[in-house]
C-alpha positions as YAML, in Angstrom:
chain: A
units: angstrom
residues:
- id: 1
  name: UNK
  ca: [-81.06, -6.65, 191.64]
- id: 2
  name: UNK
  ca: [-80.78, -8.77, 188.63]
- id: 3
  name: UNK
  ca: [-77.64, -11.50, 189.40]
- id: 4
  name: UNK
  ca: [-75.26, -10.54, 186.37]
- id: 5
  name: UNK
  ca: [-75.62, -6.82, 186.64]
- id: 6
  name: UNK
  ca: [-73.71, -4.61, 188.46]
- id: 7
  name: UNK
  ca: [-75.29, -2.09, 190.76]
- id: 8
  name: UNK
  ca: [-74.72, -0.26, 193.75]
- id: 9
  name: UNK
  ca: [-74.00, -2.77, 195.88]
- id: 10
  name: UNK
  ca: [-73.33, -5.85, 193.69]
- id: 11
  name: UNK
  ca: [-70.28, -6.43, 191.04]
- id: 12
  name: UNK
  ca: [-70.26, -6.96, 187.21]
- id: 13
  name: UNK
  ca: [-70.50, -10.68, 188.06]
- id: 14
  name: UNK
  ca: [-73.23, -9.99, 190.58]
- id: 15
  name: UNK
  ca: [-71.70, -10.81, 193.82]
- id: 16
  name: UNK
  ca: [-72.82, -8.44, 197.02]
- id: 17
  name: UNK
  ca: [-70.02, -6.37, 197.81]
- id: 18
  name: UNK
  ca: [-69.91, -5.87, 201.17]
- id: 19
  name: UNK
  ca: [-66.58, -4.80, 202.38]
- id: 20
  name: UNK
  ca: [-65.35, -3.42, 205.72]
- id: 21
  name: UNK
  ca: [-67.80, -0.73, 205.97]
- id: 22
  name: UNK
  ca: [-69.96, -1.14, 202.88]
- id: 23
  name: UNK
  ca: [-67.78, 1.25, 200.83]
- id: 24
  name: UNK
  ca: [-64.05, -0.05, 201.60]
- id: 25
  name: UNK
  ca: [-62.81, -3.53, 201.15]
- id: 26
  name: UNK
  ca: [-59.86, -5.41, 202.27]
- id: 27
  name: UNK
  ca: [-57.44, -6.71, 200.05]
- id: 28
  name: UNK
  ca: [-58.40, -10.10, 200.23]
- id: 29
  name: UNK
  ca: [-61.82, -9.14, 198.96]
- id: 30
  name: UNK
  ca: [-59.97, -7.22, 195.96]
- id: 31
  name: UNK
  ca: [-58.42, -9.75, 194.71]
- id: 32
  name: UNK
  ca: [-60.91, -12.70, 194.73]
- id: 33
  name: UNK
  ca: [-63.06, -9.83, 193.40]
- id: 34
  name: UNK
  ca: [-60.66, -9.41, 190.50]
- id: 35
  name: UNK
  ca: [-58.99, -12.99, 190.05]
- id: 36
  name: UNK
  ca: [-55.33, -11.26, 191.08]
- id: 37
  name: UNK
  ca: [-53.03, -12.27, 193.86]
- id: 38
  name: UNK
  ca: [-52.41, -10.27, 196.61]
- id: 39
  name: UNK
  ca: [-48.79, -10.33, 195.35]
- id: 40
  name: UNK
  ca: [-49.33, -8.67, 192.30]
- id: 41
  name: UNK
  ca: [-52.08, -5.78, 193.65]
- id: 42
  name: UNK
  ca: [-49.27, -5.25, 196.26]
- id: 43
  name: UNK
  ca: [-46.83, -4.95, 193.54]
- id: 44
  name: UNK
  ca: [-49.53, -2.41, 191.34]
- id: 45
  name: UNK
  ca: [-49.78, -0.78, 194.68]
- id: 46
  name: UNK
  ca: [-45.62, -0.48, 195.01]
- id: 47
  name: UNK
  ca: [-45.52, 1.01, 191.40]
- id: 48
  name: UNK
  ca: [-47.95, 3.65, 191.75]
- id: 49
  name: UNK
  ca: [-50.68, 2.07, 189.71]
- id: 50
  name: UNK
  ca: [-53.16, 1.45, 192.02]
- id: 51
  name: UNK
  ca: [-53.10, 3.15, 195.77]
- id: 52
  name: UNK
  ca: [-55.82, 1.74, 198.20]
- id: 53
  name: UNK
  ca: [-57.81, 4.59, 198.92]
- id: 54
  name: UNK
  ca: [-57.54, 3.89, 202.73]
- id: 55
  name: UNK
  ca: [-55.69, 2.25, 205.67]
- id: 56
  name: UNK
  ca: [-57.88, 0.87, 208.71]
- id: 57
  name: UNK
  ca: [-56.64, 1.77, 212.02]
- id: 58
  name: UNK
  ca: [-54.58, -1.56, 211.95]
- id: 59
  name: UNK
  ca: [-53.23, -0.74, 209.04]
- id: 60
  name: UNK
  ca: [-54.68, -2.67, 206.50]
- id: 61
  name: UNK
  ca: [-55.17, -1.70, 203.39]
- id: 62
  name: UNK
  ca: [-58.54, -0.64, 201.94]
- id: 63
  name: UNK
  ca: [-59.79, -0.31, 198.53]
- id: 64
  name: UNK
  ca: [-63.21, 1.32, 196.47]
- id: 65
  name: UNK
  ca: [-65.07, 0.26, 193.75]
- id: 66
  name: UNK
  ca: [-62.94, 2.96, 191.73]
- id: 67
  name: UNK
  ca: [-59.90, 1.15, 193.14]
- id: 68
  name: UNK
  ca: [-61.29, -2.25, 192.22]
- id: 69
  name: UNK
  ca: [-62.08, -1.04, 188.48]
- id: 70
  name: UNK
  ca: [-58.74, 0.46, 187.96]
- id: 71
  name: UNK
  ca: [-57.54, -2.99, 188.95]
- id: 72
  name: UNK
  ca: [-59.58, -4.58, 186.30]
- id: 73
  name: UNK
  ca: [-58.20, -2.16, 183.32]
- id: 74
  name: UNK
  ca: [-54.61, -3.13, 184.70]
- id: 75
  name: UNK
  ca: [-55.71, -6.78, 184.73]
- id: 76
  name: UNK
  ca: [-56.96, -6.15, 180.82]
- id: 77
  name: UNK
  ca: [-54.23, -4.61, 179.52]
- id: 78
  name: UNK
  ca: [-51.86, -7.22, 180.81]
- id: 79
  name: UNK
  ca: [-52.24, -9.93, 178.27]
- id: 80
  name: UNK
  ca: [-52.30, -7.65, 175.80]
- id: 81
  name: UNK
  ca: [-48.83, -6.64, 176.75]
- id: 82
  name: UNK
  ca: [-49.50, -2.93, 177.56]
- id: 83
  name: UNK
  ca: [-46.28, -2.47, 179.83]
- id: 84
  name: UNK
  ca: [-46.29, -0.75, 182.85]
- id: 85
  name: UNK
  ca: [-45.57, 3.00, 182.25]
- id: 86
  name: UNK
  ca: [-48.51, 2.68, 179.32]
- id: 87
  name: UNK
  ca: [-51.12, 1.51, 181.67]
- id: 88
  name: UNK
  ca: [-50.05, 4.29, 184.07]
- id: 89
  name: UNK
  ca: [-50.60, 6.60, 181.41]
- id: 90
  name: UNK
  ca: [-53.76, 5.35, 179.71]
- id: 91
  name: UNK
  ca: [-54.88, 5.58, 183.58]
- id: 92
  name: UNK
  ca: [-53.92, 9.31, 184.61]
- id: 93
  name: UNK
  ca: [-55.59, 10.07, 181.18]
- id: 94
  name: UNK
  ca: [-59.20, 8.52, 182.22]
- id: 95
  name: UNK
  ca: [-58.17, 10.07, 185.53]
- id: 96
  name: UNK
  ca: [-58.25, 13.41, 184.42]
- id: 97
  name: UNK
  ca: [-61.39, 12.77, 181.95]
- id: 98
  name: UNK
  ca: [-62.87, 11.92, 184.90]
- id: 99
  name: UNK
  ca: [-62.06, 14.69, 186.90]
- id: 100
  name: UNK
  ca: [-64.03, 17.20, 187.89]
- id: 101
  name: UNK
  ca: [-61.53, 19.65, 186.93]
- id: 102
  name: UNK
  ca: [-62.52, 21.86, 184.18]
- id: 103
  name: UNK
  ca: [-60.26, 20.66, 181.28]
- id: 104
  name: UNK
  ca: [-59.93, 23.34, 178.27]
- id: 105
  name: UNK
  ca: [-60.87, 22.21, 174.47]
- id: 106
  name: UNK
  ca: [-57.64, 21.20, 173.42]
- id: 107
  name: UNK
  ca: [-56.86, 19.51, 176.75]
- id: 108
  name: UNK
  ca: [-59.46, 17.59, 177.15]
- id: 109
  name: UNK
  ca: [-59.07, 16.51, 172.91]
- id: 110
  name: UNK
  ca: [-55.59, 15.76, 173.62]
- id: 111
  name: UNK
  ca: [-56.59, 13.35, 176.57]
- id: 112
  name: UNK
  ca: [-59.23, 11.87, 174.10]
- id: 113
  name: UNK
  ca: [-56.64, 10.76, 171.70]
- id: 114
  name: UNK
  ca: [-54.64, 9.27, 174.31]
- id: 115
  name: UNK
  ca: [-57.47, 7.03, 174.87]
- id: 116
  name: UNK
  ca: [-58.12, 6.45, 171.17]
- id: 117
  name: UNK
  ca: [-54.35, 5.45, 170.86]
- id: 118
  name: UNK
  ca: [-54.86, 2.97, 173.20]
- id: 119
  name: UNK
  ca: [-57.70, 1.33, 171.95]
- id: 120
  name: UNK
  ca: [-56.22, 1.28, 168.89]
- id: 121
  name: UNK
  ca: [-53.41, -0.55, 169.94]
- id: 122
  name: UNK
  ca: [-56.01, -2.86, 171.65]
- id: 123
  name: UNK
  ca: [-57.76, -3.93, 169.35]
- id: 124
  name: UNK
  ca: [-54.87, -4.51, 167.03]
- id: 125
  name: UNK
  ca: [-53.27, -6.96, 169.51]
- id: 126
  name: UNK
  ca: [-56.72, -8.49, 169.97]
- id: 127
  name: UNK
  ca: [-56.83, -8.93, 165.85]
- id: 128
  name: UNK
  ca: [-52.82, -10.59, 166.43]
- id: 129
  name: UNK
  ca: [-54.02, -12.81, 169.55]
- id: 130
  name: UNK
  ca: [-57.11, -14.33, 167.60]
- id: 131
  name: UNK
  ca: [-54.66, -15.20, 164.83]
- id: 132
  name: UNK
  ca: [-52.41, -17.14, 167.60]
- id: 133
  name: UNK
  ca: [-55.94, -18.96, 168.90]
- id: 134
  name: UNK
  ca: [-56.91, -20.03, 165.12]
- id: 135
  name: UNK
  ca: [-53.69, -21.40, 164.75]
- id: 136
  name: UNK
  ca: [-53.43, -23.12, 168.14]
- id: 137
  name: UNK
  ca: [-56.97, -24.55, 167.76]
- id: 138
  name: UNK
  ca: [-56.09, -25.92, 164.25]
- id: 139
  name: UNK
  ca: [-52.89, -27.03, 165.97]
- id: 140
  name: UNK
  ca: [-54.87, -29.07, 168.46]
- id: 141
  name: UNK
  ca: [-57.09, -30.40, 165.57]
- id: 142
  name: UNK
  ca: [-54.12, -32.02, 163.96]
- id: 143
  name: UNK
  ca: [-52.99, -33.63, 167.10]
- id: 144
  name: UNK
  ca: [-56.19, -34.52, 167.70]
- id: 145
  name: UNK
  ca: [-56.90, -36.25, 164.25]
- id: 146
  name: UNK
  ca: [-53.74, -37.90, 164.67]
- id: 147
  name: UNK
  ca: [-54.39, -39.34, 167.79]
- id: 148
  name: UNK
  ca: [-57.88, -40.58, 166.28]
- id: 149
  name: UNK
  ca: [-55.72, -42.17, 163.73]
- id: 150
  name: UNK
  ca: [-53.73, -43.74, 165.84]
- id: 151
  name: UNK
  ca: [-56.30, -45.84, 167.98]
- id: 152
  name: UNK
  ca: [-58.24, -46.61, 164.83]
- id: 153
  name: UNK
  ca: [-55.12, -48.23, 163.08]
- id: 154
  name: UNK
  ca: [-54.59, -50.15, 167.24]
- id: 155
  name: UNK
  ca: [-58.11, -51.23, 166.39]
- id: 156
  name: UNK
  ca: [-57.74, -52.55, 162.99]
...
């Protein structure tokens, strides 16, 4: 396995996954796995978003790779302030296009569009946040020259 790629038994990042029994991880696992506190997958988890796919016999809970990607969709559409009911829905669509259900023509299209809504609004809030970094970046460039200034004219 190349370190990078994900595979079977390794992450996008790389890492072995090696959970409780190979398959099922513990939270704690989940979250370093996907930079989230247990907090907030607990809270995904109390809101229906994500449910671990399993409980141990002690009662802890246990999560999949599918679990762990759903995660990661939540944990992109976050910052691009997709709310709560819309990453529900973005997710039961993919859900269902995922299925193995047999989805009729105009289903399926309708789910489709669902999706392309989505990315839609994605990328246009990904077009509005790289405005906000040029302008922060040019922001720190004028403090920046200004403090330059400053120590120059201390110098002098």
């Amino acid at each position: 396995m190349v370190p990078g790629r994900a595979g079977a038994d390794r992450d996008e990042k790389g890492r072995r996954i090696t959970g409780v029994d190979g398959k099922h991880m513990q939270i704690g696992e989940v979250a370093a796995r996907t930079e989230l506190s247990l907090r907030t997958i607990r809270h995904y988890e109390e809101t229906g978003l994500v449910v671990p796919s399993a409980r141990s016999q002690g009662g802890f809970r246990l999560y999949t790779e599918t679990d762990v990607q759903r995660l990661m969709v939540i944990r992109r559409m976050k910052p691009l302030g997709f709310p709560l009911d819309q990453m529900r829905d973005l997710l039961e669509a993919t859900d269902r296009l995922d299925a193995d259900d047999v989805l009729g023509p105009g289903e399926r299209e309708a789910l489709l569009e669902r999706v392309r809504t989505y990315e839609q609004a994605a990328a246009e809030q990904v077009d509005k946040l790289r405005v906000q970094l040029a302008r922060a970046e040019d922001f720190a460039a004028t403090l920046r020259s200004r403090l330059e200034q400053s120590a120059s004219a201390v110098r002098s």
